[in-house]
N, C-alpha and C positions, 0 to 999 in steps of 0.2 A: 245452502245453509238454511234459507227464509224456508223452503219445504220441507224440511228436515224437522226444522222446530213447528210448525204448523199440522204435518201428519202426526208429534207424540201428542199435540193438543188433543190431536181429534180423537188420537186414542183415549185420552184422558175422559174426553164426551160420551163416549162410546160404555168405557168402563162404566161412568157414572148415570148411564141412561137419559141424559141430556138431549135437549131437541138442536141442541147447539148455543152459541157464546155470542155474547156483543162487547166488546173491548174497549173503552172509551180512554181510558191513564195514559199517558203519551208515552213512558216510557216501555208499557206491556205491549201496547202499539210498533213504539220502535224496535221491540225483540224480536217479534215477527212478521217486518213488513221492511223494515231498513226506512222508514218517515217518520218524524212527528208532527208532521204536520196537524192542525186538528181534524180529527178523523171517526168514524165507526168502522172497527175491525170485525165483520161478524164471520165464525166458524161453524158450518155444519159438520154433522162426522164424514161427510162425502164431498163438500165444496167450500169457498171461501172469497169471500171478496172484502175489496177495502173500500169505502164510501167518504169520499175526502171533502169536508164541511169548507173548507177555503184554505188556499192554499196550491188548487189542484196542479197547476204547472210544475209548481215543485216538488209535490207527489211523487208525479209521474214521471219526473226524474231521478229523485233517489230512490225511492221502492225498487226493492231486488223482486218485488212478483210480476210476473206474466200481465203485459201492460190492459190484457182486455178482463183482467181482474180491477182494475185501478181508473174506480169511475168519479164521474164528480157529484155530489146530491148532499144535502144537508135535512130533506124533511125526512125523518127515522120511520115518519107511518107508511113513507114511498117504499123505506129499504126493509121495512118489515112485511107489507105486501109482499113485496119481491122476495124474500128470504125463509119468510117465514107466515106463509099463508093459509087460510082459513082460522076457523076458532082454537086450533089446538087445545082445546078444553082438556088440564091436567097433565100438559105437557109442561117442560121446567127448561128453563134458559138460566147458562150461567152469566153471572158479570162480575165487576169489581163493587162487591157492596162496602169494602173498607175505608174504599176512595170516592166514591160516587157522594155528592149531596142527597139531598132528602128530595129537590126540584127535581135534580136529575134521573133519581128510582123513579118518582114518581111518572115522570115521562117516559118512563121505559117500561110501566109496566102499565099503561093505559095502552099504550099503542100494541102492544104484547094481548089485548085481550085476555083470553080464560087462562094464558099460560103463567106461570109463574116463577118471578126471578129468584136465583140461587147464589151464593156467594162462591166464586171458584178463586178466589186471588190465591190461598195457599197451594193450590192445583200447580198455579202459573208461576209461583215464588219457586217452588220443589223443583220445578223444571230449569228452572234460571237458577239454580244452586250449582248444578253444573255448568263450569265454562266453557266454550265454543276455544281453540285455537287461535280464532280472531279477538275474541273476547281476550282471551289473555294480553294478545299484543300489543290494545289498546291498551289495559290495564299498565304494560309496562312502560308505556308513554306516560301514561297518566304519571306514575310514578317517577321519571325523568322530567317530570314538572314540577314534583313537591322536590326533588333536587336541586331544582333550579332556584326554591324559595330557601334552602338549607344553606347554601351558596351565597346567597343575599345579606344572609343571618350575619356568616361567618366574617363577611368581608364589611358590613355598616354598623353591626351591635356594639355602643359605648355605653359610658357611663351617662348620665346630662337628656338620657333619646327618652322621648314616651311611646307607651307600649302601643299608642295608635302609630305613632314613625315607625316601628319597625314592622307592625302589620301592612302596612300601606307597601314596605319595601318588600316586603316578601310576597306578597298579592301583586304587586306588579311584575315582579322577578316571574314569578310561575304565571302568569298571564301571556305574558313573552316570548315563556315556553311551552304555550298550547293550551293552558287551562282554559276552558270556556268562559270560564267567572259566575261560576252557578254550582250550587252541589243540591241533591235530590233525597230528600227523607219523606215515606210512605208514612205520614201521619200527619194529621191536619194540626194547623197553626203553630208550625214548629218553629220556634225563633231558635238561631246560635251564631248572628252575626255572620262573616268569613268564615270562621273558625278560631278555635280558644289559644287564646298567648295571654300569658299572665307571669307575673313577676313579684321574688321578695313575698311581702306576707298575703299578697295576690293570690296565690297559689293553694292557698288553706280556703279563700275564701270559692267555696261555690253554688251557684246558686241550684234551683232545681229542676233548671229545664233539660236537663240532659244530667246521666247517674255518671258524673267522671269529672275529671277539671275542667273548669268552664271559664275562668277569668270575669271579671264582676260587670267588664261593659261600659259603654258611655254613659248610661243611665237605666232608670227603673224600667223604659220602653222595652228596650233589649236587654236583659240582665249575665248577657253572657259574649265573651270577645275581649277584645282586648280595651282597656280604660286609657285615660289620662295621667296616671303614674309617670311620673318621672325614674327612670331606672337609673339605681345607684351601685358604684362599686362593692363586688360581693354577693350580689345580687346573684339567683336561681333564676331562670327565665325558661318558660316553655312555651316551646312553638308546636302548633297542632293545630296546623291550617289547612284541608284536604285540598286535592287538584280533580278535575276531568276536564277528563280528555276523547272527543269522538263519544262520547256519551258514557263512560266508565270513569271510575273514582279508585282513587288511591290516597289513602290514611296512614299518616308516617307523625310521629312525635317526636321530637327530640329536646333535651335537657341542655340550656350553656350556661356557662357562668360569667358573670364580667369583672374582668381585672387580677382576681382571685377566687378559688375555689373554698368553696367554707368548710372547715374542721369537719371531717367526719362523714362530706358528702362522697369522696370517692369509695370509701371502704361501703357505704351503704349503694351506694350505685352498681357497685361491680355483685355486692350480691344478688341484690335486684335484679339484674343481666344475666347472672346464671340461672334465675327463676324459668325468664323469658326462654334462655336458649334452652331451659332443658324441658320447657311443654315443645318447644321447635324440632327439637330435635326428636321427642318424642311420640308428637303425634304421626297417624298414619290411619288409612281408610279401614274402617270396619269397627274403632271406637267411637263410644258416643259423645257427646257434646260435656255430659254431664264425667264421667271419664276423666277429659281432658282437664275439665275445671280442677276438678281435686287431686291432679298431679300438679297442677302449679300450684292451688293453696300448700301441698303436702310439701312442695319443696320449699315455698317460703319460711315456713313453718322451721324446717329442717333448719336452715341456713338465720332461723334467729329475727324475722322480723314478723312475726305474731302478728300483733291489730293491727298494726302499720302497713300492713300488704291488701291493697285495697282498699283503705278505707279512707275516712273521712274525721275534720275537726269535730263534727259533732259526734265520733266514734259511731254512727254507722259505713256499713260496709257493702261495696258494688259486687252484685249478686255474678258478673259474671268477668271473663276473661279475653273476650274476643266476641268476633262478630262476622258476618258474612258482608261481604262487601262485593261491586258489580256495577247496574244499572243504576241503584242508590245508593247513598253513603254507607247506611245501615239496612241489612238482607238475614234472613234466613240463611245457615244458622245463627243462633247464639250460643257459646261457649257459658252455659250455666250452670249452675249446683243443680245437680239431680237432671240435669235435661238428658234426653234418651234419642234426642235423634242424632243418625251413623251419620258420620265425618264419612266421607268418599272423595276417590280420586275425581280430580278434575274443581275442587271446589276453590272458592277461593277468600280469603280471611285475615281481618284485621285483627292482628293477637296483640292486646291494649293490658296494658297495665301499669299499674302506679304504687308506689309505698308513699305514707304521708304518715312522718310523725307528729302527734299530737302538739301544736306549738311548735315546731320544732321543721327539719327539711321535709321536703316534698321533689319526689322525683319523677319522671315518667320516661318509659319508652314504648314505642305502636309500631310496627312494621307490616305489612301487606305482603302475605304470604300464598304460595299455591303449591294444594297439596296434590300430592300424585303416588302411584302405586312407589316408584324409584325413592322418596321420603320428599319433602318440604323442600321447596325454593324459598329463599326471601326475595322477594321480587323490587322493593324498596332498595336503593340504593347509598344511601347517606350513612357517613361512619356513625356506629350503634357504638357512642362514647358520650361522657358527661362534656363536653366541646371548650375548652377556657379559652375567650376572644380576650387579646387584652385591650 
């Protein structure tokens, strides 16, 4: 598997006339090497080794490479000697310039001499848009985790609970059931707590670290998560807490009510629902991103709920529909207006949406889907219903 993904790298180098890669982001690390430990991953288009900064014993035991690939060294001018020797004067090395500090270019491209670094992370994202077999199976653990917190929901959510009590129970419910207790987003200083549960007129309020419901948080530190609201009868509540598992994520949302369902939320739910099912049921490899978005705006549309499909109290509206999901929470693709990149078999996708009326209910469902030539799995397991706990 670990050879498999490391020879389309090298063809990737090759393609792009590269002297080769230095891989430093634990999880691009652990796609092709099975470690995270901390590491330099460097790829030529003909060789490869792993250079393990500390950690080594455990390295050397979970890396699925060829163990006289898997050495131990942490000073980079040792492994650039070794890898990448003489002046190479206008030769180009790629790395992660999206994730890399400004310390750590800078040290990469002193030791590097006359060469000069390139940014390949989209190279290695395109690659990891398709899932491995194994990748999937994690994914669908992962997924029998965020079931585990659904579970939780079903069987502790009352009236009188704060929206921190019932995050805590469902963070431990799914912890139980394999969650690592960590989720992964490729962007620096991203705050979102756990993940977003919000309740009642919670659910309008969002703040702007993330373009979706976010729940308003314990305080202005974190502005997003679940608050100290006390949840009352009649109450909306969403839970939208991710799991990993084995180093893959799964993103599932679900809508409950307590006690009683409010006027009007069923009929708006279930149209909502046939938005969802019918980009599910419609997507397939060979449309593009942007495609898929305007068959679910077209059918909301269709079925009568206009601004309220996607949007927001402040009546702006979320550009997209879905998202790739994987090694991080949120991957290549995205499900966008006008986006042009092809959906293919193999890939795998959180298809997130929400209606919010102005003042008024606010609903959501999210399922973790894998697309394949045969049409779409839903890979998530939890009943896709407005849930009344009484």
């Amino acid at each position: 598997m670990y050879d498999k993904r490391i020879s389309r790298l090298q063809e990737i180098l090759e393609a792009r006339g590269l002297a080769g890669a230095i891989l430093l982001y634990s999880r691009d690390v652990f796609y092709y090497t099975g470690t995270a430990q901390p590491s330099y991953f460097v790829v030529l288009p003909n060789d490869h080794m792993l250079f393990v900064r500390r950690g080594f014993e455990f390295a050397r035991h979970e890396s699925g490479l060829e163990a006289e690939r898997v050495v131990s060294e942490d000073s980079i001018e040792t492994i650039f000697n070794k890898m990448f020797p003489g002046v190479g004067a206008g030769e180009k090395v790629g790395t992660e310039l999206d994730v890399l500090t400004v310390a750590q270019s800078g040290l990469l491209s002193r030791a590097l001499g006359g060469r000069e670094l390139v940014d390949i992370s989209s190279d290695i994202l395109n690659q990891r848009m398709i899932k491995d077999p194994e990748e999937i199976e994690s994914i669908k653990r992962a997924c029998q985790a965020v079931h585990a917190g659904h579970l939780a929901v079903v069987s502790c959510l009352r009236a009188g609970m704060r929206e921190l009590d019932l995050a805590a129970i469902v963070e431990n419910a799914q912890r139980l059931a394999g969650h690592e207790g960590i989720f992964f987003m490729r962007l620096p200083d991203f705050v979102m707590s756990r993940g977003p549960l919000a309740s009642g007129p919670n659910l309008r309020h969002t703040s702007g670290t993330v373009y979706t419901i976010t729940g308003i948080g314990l305080s202005s530190a974190v502005p997003a998560g679940p608050s100290l609201r006390i949840m009352e009868p009649g109450d909306l509540v969403l839970v939208d807490i991710p799991a990993c598992v084995e180093g893959y994520h799964a993103d599932q949302s679900r809508t409950y009510a307590i006690g009683q369902i409010p006027e009007g939320a069923l009929d708006l739910f279930y149209r909502f629902r046939d938005v969802c099912d019918f980009l599910i049921n419609s997507m397939s490899p060979g449309m593009t991103t942007g495609e898929a978005f305007a068959l679910a705006e077209d059918r909301a549309i269709e079925l009568g709920l206009g601004q309220a499909f996607m949007g927001f109290e402040s009546q702006a509206k979320a550009h997209f529909v879905g998202h790739g999901i994987g090694l991080e929470l949120n991957e290549p693709p995205l499900l966008v207006r006008g986006g042009n990149v092809l959906l293919k078999s193999g890939m795998v996708l959180a298809i997130e949406m929400h209606v919010m009326i102005p003042g008024g209910l606010t609903v959501k469902l999210e399922d973790t889907v894998h697309l394949t030539h045969e049409g779409v799995q839903v890979l998530t397991t939890s009943p896709r219903e407005l849930t009344l706990v009484s």
